[in-house]
N, C-alpha and C positions, 0 to 999 in steps of 0.2 A: 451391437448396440443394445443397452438396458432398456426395456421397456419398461415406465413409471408407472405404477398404479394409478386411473388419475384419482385428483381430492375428491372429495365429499361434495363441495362447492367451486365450481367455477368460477374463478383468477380473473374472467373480465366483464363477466356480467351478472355473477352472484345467483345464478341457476344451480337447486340442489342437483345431483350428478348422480345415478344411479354405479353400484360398485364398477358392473364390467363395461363402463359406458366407452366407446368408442369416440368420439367427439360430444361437443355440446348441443343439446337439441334448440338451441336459442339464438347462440352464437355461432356457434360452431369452430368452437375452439378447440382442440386435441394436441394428441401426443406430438404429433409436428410442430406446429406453431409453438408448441410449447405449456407442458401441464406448469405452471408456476404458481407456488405457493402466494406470490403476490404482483401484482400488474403493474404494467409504466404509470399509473398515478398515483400511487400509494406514497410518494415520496413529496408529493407538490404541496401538502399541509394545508387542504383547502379548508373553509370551515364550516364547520359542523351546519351552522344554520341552513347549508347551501344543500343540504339534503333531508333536510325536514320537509314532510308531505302538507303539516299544517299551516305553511306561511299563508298570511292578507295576498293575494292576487291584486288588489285594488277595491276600490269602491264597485258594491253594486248598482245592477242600472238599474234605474229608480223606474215606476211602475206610474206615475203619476206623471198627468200630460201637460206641461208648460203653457201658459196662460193665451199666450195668441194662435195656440189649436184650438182652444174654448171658443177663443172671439170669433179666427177663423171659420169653423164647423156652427156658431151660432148665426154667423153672415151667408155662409152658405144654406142653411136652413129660412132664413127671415127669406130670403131669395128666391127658394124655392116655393113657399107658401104664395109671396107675392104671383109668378108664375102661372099656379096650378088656380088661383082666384080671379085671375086676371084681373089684377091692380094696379098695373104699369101706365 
């Protein structure tokens, strides 16, 4: 059996590959499983946007506290004074 040089880059997870590498240090993928020039997805035509690092995730979460913690946290305070003056 020929034993293949493997590439430069690793066929299923894109890990640079040093010349006399043995398997892949990431995947570990090798001469068995097969050095191949290109992997079982290269044919599925996904698109491009789907590997872009800079997509919107979504909206950030907002930093600012919705109005009935206000009320909330002002009722628990007004309550606490009453309390500690003893105005009940």
């Amino acid at each position: 059996m020929t034993h293949l040089p493997p590439p430069s880059e690793c066929a299923n997870c894109g890990t640079d590959l040093s010349p006399g590498a043995k398997s892949c240090r990431e995947c570990g993928a090798d001469e068995r499983t097969g050095w191949r020039d290109t992997n079982m997805y290269d044919g599925l035509d996904l698109p491009s946007e789907a590997w872009e690092d800079d997509t919107d995730v979504g909206p950030a979460l907002s930093r600012e506290l919705p109005w009935y913690w206000w009320t909330a946290g002002v009722a628990v305070l007004i309550g606490f004074i009453f309390v500690v003056l003893g105005l009940n």
